[in-house]
C-alpha positions in Angstrom: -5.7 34.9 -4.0 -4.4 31.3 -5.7 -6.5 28.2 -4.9 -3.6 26.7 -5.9 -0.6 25.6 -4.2 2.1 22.5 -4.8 3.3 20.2 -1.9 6.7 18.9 -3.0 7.6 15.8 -0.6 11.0 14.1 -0.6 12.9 11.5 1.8 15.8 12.8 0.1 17.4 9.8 -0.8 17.5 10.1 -4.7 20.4 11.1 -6.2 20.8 15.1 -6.1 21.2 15.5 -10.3 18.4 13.6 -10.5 16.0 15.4 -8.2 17.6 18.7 -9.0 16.3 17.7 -12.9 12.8 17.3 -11.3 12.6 20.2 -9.5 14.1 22.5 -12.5 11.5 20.8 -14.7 8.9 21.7 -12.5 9.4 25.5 -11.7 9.5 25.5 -16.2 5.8 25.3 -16.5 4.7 26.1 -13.1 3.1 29.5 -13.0 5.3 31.9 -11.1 2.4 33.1 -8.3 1.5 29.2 -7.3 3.8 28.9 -3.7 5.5 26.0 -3.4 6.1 23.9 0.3 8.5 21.7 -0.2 8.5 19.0 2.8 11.9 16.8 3.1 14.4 15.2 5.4 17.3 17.1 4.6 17.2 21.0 4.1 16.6 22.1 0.1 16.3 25.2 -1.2 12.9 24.9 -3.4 9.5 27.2 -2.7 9.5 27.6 1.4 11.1 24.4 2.8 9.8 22.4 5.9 12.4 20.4 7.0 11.1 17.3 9.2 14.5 15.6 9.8 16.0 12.6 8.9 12.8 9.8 10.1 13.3 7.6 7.6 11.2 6.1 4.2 7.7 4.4 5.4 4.3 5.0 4.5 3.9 6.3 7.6 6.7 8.8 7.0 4.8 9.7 3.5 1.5 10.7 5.5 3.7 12.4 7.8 5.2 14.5 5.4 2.3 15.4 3.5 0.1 16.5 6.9 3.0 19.1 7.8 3.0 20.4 4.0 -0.7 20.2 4.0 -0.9 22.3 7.8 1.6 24.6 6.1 -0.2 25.8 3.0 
């Protein structure tokens, strides 16, 4: 069993090229057997998506996300 897990977070309101770049870039050096939760406002397909809706950019919204990722793993 992995220690190890990533929490990918996103309000979703980059542009999709861009974030696509990101995520491709990641999954390159990540290990194959570290899960991924993504957490966004729109549904992506990356590791096992939580999607929370579309409740805007705010800190609050930040620690939002990352407490239903963090549940999750």
């Amino acid at each position: 069993m992995n220690d190890i897990s990533v929490l990918y977070y996103t309000a979703n309101v980059a542009p999709e090229n861009f974030t696509r770049n990101i995520r491709n870039h990641l999954l390159s050096w990540l290990p194959k057997d570290i899960p991924i939760v993504s957490v966004s406002q729109k549904p992506i397909d990356f590791g096992h998506n939580v999607c929370v809706g579309e409740i805007g950019q705010s800190i609050y919204n930040i620690y939002i996300q990352i407490l239903v990722g963090a549940k999750k793993i």
